[in-house]
ZAPA-536999 format. One record per atom (N, C-alpha, C, CB): x, y, z. Coordinates in steps of 0.02 Angstrom, whole numbers, padded with zeros to 5 digits, always signed. Atoms other than C-alpha are relative to their C-alpha. Glycine has a CB too. Example, Ala and Ser with C-alpha at 12.3 -4.5 7.8 and 13.67 -1.06 7.14 Angstrom:
BEGIN
+00045-00059+00000;+00615-00225+00390;+00045+00060+00000;-00050+00001+00062;-00042-00059-00003;+00684-00053+00357;-00039+00055+00037;+00020+00023-00071;
//
This chain:
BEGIN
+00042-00059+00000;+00000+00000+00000;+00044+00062+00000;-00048+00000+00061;-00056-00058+00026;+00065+00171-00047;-00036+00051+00068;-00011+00039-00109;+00000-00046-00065;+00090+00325+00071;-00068+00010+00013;+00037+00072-00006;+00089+00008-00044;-00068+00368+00179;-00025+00080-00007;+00004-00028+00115;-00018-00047+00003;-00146+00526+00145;-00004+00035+00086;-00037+00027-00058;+00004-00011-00060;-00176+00550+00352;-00079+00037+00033;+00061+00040+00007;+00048-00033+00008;-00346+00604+00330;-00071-00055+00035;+00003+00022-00081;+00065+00042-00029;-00517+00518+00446;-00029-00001-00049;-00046+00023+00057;+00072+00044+00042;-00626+00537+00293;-00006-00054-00009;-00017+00011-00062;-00008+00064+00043;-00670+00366+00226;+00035-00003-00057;-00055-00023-00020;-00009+00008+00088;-00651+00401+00053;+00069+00012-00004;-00045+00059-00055;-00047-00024+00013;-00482+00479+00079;+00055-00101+00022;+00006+00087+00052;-00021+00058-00038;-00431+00292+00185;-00034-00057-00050;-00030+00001+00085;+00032+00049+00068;-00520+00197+00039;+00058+00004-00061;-00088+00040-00038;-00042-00003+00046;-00418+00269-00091;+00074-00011+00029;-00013+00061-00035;-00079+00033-00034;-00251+00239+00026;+00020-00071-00037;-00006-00022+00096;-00002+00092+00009;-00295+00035-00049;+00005+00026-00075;-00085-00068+00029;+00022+00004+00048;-00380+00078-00209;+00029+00056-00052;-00063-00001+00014;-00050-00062+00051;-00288+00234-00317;+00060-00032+00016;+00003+00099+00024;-00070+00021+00037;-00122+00113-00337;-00028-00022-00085;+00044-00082+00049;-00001+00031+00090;-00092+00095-00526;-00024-00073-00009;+00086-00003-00036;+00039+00024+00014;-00191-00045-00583;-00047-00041+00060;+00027-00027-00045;-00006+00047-00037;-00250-00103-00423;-00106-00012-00005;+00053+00024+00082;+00063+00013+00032;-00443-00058-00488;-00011-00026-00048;-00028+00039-00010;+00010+00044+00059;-00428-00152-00656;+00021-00074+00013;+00042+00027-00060;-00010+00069-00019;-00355-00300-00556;-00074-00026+00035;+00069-00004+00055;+00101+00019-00028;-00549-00287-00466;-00049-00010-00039;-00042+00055+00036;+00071-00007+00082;-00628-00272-00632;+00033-00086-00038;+00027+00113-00094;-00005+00066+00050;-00544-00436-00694;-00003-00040+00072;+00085-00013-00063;+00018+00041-00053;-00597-00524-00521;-00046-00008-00005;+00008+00012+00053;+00077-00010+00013;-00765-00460-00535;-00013-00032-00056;-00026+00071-00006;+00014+00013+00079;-00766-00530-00725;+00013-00078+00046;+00064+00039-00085;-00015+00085+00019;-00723-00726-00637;+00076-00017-00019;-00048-00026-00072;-00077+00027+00015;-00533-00720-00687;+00022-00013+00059;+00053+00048-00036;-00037+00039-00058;-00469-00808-00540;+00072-00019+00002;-00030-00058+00009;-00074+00032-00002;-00306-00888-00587;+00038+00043-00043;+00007-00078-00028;-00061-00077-00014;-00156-00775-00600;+00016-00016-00089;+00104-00015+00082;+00008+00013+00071;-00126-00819-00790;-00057+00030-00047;-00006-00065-00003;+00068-00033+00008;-00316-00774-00825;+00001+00067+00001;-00046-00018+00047;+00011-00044-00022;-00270-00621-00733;+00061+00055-00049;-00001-00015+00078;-00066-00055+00059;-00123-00574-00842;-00020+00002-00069;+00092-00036-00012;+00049+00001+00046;-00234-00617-00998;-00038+00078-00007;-00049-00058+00022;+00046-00057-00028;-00335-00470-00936;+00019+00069+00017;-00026-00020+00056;-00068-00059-00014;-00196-00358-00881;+00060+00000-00025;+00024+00003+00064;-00058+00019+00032;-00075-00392-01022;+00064+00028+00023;-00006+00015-00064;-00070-00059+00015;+00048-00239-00995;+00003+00016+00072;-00014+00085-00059;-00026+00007-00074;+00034-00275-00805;+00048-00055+00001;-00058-00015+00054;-00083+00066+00004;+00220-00363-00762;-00036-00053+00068;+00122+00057+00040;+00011+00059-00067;+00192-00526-00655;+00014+00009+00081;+00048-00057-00013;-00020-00037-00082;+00278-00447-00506;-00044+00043+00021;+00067+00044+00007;+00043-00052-00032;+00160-00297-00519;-00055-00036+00039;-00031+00050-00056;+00046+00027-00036;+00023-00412-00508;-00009-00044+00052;-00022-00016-00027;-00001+00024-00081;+00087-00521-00367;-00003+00054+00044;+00066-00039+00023;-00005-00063-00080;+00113-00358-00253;-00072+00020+00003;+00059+00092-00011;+00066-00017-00019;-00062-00288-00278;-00061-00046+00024;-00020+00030-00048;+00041+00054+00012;-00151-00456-00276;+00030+00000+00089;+00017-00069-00074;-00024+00001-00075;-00035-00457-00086;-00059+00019+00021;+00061+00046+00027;+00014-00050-00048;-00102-00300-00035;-00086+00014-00001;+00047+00069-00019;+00049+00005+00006;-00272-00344-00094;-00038-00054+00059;+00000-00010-00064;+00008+00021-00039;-00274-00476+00010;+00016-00003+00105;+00009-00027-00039;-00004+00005-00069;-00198-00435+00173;-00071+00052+00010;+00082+00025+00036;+00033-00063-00030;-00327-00278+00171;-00074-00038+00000;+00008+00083-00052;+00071+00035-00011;-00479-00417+00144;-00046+00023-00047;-00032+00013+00071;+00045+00009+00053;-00540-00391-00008;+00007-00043-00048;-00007+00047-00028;+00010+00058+00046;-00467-00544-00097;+00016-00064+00053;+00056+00004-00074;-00060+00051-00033;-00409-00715-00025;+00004-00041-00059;-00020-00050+00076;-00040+00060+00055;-00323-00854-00097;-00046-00075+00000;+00096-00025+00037;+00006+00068-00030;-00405-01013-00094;-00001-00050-00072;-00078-00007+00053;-00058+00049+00016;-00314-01150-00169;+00024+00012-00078;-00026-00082+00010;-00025-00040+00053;-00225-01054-00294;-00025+00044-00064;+00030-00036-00020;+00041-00052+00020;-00375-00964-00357;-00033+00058+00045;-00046-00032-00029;+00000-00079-00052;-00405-00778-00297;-00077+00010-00007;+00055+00086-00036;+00079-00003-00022;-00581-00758-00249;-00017+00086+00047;-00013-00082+00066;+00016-00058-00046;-00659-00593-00182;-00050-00014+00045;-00019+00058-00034;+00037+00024-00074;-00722-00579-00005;-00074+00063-00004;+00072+00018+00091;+00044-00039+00017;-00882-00493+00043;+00022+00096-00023;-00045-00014+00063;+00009-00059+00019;-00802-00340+00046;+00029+00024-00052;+00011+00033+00038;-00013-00027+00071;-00714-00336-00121;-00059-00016-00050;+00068-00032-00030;+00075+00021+00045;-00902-00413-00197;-00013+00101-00012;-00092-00065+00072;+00029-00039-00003;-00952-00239-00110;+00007+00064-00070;+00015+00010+00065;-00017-00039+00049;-00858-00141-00244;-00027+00001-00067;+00053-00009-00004;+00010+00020+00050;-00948-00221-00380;-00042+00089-00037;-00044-00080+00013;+00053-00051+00018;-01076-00064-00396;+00038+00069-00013;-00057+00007+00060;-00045-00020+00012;-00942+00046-00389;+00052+00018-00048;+00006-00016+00023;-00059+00002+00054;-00824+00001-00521;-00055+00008-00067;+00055-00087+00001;+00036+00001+00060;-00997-00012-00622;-00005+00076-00032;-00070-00031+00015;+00017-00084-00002;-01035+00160-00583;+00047+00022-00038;+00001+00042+00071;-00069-00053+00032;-00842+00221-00642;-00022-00035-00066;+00106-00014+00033;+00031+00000+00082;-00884+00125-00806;-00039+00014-00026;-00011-00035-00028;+00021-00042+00033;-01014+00207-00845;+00007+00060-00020;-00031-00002+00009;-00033-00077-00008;-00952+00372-00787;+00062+00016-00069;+00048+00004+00090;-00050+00017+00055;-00797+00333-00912;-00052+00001-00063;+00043-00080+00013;+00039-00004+00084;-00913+00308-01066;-00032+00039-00007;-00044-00048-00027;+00039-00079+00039;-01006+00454-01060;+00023+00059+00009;-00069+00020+00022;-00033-00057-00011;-00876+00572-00990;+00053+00009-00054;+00027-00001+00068;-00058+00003+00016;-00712+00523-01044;+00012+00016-00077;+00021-00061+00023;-00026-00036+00079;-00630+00581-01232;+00012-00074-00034;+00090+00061+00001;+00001+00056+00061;-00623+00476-01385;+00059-00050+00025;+00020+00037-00086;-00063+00068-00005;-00489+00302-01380;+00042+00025-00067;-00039-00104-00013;-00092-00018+00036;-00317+00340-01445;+00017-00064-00019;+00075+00031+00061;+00004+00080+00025;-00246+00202-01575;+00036-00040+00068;+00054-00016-00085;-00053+00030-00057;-00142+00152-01409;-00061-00048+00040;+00045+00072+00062;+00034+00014-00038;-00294+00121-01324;-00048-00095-00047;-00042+00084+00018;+00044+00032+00040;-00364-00016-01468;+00072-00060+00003;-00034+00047-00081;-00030+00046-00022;-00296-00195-01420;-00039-00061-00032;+00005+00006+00072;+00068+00045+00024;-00382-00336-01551;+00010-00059+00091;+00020-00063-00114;+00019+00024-00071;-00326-00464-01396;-00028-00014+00033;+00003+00011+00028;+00060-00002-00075;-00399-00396-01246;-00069+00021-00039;+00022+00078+00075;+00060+00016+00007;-00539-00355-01357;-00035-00077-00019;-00012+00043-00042;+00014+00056+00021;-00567-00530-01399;-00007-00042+00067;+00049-00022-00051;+00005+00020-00070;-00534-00578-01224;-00061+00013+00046;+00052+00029+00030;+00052-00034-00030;-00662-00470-01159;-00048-00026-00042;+00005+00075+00005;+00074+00020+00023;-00795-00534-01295;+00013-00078+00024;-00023+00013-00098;-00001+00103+00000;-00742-00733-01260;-00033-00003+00080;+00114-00057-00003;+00024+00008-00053;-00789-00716-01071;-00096+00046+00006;+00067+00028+00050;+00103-00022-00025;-00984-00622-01107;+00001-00020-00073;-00046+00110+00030;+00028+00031+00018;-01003-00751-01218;-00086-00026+00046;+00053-00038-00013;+00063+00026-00029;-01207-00779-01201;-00015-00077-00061;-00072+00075-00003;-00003+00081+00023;-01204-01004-01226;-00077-00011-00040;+00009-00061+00081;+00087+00008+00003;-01395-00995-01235;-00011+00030-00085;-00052+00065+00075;+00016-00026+00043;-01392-00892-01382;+00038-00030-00081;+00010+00065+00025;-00051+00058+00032;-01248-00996-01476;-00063-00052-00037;+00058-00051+00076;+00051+00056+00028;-01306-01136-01601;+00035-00068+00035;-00002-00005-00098;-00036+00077-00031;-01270-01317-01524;+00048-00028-00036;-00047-00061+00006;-00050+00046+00026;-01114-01388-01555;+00087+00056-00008;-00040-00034-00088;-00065-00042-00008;-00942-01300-01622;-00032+00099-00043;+00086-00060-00062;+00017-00077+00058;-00976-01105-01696;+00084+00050+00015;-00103+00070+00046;-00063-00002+00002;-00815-01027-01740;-00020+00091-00044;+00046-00080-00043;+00022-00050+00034;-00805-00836-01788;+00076+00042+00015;-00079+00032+00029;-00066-00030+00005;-00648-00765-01861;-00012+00077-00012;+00043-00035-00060;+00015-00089-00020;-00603-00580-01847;+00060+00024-00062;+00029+00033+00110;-00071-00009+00037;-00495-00511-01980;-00006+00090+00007;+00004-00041-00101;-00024-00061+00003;-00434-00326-01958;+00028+00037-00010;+00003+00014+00013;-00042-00026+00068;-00396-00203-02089;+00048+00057+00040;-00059+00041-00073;-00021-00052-00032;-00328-00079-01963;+00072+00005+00050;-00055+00012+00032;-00067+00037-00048;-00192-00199-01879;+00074-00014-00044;-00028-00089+00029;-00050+00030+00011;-00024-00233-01920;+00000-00056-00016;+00031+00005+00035;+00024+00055+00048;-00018-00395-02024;+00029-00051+00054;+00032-00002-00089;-00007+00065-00048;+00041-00510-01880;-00049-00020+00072;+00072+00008+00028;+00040-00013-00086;-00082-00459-01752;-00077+00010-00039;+00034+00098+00063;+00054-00014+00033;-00230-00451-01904;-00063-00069+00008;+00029+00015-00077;+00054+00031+00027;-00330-00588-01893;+00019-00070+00063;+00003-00014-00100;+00011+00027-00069;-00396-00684-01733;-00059-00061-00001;-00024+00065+00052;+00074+00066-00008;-00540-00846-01684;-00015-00007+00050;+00004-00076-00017;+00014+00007-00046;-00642-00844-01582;-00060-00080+00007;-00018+00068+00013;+00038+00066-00021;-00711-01050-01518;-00047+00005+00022;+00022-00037+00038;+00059+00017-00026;-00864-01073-01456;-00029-00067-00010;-00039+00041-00020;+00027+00085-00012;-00916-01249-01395;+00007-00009+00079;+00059-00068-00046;-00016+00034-00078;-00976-01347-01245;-00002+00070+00076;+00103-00042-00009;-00018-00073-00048;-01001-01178-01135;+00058+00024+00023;-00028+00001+00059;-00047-00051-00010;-00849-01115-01163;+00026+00027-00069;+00058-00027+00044;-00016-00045+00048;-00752-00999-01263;+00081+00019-00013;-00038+00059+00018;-00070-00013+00013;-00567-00988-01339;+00036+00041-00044;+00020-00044-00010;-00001-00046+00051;-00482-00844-01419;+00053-00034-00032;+00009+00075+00018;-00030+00020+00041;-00360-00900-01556;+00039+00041-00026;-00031-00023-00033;-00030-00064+00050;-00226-00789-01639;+00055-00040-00044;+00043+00075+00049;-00014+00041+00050;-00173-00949-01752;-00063-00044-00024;+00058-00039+00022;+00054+00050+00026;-00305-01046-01865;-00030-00053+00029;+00018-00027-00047;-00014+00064-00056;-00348-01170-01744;-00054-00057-00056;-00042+00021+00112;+00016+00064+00055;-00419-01278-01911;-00081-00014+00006;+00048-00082+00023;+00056-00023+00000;-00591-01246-01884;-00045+00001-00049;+00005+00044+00017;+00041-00029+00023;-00740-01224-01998;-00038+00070+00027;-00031-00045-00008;+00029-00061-00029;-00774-01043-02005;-00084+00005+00006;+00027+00059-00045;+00082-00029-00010;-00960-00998-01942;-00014+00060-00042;-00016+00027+00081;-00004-00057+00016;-00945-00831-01978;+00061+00054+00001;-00041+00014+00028;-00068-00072-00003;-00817-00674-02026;-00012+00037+00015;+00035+00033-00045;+00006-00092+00010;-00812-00497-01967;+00066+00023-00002;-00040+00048+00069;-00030-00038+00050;-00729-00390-02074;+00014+00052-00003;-00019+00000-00040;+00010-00084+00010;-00669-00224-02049;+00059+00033+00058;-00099+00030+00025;-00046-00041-00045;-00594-00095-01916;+00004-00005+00056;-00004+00053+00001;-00010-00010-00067;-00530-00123-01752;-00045+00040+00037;+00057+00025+00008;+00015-00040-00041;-00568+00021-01688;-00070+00019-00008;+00042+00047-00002;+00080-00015-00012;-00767+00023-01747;-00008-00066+00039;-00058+00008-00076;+00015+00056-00060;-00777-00158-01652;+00001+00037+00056;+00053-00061+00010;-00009-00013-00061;-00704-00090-01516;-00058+00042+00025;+00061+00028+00009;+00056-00060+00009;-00841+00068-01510;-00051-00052+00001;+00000+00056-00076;+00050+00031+00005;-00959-00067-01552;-00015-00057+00064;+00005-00025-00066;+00006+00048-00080;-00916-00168-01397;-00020+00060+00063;+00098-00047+00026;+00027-00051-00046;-00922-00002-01291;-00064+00011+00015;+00017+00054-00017;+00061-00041+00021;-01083+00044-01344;-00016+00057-00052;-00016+00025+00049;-00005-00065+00033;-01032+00179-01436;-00048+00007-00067;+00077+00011-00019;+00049+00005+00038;-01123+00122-01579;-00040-00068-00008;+00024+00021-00054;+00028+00061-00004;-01224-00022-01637;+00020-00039-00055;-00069+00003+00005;-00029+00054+00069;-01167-00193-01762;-00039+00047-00024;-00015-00096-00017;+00042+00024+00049;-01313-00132-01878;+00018+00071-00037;-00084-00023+00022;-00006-00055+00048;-01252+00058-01890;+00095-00017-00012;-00031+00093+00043;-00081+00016+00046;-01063-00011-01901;+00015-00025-00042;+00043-00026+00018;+00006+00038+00076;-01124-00132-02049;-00022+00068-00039;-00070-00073-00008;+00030-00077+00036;-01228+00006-02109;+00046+00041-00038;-00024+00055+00056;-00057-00026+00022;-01066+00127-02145;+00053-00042-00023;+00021+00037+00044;-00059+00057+00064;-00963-00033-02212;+00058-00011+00047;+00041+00049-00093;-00063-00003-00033;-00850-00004-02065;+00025-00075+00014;-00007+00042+00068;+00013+00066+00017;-00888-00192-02031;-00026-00029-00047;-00023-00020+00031;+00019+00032+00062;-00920-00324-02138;-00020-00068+00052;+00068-00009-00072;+00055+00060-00047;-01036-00477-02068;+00026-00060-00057;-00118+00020+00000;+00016+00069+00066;-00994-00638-02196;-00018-00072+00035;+00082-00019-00055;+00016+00063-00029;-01065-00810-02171;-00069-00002-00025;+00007-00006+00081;+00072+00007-00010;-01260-00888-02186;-00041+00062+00036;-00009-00062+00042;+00027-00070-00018;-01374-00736-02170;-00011-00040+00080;-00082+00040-00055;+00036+00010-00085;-01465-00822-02002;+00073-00008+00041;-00064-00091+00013;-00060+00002-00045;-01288-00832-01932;+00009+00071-00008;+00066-00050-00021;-00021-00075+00017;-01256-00653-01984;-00042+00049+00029;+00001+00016-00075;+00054-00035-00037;-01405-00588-01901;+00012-00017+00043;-00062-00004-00007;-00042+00034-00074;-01377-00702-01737;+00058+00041+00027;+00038-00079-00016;-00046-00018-00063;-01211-00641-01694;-00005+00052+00042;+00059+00008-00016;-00012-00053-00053;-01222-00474-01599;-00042-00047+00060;-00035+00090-00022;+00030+00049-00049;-01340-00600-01491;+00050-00026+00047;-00031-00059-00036;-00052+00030-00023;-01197-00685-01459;+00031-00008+00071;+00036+00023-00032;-00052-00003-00049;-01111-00599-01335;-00053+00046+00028;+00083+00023-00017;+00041-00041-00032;-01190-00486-01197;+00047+00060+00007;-00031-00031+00066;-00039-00054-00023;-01125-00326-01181;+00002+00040+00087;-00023+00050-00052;-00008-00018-00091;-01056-00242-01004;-00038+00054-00001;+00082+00020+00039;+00047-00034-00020;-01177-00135-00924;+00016+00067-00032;-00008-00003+00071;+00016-00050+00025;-01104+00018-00981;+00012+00032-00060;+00011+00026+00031;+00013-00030+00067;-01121+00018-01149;-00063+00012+00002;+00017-00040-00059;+00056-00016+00026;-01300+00039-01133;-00035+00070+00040;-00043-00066+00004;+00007-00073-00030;-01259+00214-01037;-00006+00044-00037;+00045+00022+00036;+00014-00063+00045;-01345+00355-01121;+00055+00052+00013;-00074+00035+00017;-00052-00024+00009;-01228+00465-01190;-00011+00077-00008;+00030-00034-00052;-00006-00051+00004;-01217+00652-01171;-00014+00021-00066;+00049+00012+00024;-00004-00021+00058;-01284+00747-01303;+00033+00054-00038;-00044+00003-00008;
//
C-alpha cells in the first residue's frame, strides 16, 4: 500500500488501498471470474507478473481478496465494490474523450468478448467466428474466436476450424461497437464492418455476446 494521505474521511482511507496503478482493473478482472493468476495477466497484459503479485498481496492482506487453493476469490467486501467500479464505467463512457490508437488492443478485445459469451444464444455444437482486421499490423490481423460446450477460446493462429462466420473491418469500430458507442447494424450500415457467413448466422451474432452494463449508458448529447 502506498503513502497514507492521514486524513479520517473514509473516502480519503479507501483510496489509501484503491488509487495504486492498476489495483482497480485487477478488481474489474476479479469481478469478471478471472481467478487464476494467468487469466489475470490475460486481462492485464501490460501489467508485469511482479506488479500483479504485489497488488493481488495488498489486496489480500486488506480483505478484499483471499487465496483459496490457488485461485483468488473476492471476499464480501471486495463483492461490495462491484456497484462501484460499475458506476466508474459508466461514468468513463459518457464522460471520458475519444480512444487513442494506443488504447485499441484486437486481444484484450477478444478476451473481453470470449468471457460475455451468451451459450444460450450460440447454435449447439462447435460455432467458430474469425475476426480479420484491416486496421492492424499484419501479424496481429486476424484472430478466432471458439465457441463450444459452454466455453469460449480466443485464437490468434487458425486453430483448423470451420469458419461460422467473418467480421470484417476496423478495429477500432468493433471496439466502439463493444463499448456501446455504436451499434453492429449502424457499423455494418457505414461498411466499417463487414458480417460474412449464412445470413441467419449473420443476423444471430451481436446475440452472441452480452455486452457490459455500460455500454447501454446514455450518452451526453
Amino acid at each position: 500500500m502506498g503513502a497514507g494521505y492521514f486524513q479520517f474521511c473514509p473516502v480519503a482511507k479507501a483510496m489509501e488501498l484503491l488509487d495504486e496503478r492498476w489495483t482497480m482493473l485487477v478488481l474489474r478482472e476479479l469481478m469478471m471470474g478471472n481467478g487464476r493468476f494467468n487469466d489475470l495477466r490475460r486481462g492485464l497484459p501490460r501489467m508485469s507478473p511482479a506488479l500483479l503479485s504485489k497488488r493481488l498481496h495488498s489486496l489480500t492482506v486488506a480483505g478484499l481478496v483471499r487465496n483459496d487453493d490457488g485461485r483468488y476469490v473476492l471476499t464480501a467486501a471486495g463483492l461490495e465494490l462491484a456497484p462501484i467500479l460499475e458506476a466508474i464505467g459508466v461514468w468513463g463512457v459518457r464522460w471520458i474523450g475519444e480512444l487513442g490508437d494506443a488504447d485499441l488492443d484486437p486481444k484484450l478485445l477478444l478476451w473481453d468478448m470470449h468471457r460475455r459469451v451468451d451459450h444460450d444464444a450460440v447454435p449447439p455444437g462447435r460455432s467458430v467466428v474469425a475476426f480479420e482486421f484491416t486496421d492492424v499490423p499484419s501479424p496481429q490481423r486476424r484472430w478466432w474466436l471458439v465457441i463450444a460446450a459452454r466455453e469460449a477460446d480466443v485464437c490468434d493462429a487458425d486453430p483448423g476450424f470451420d469458419v461460422s462466420v467473418t467480421v470484417h473491418g476496423s478495429l477500432r469500430r468493433l471496439t466502439e461497437v463493444w463499448r456501446g458507442d455504436v451499434t453492429w447494424q449502424h457499423a455494418q450500415r457505414d461498411e466499417a464492418l463487414r458480417v460474412r457467413g449464412p445470413e441467419h448466422l449473420r443476423r444471430a451474432l451481436p446475440a452472441w455476446f452480452t455486452l457490459a452494463s455500460y455500454a447501454t449508458a446514455a450518452r451526453p448529447s
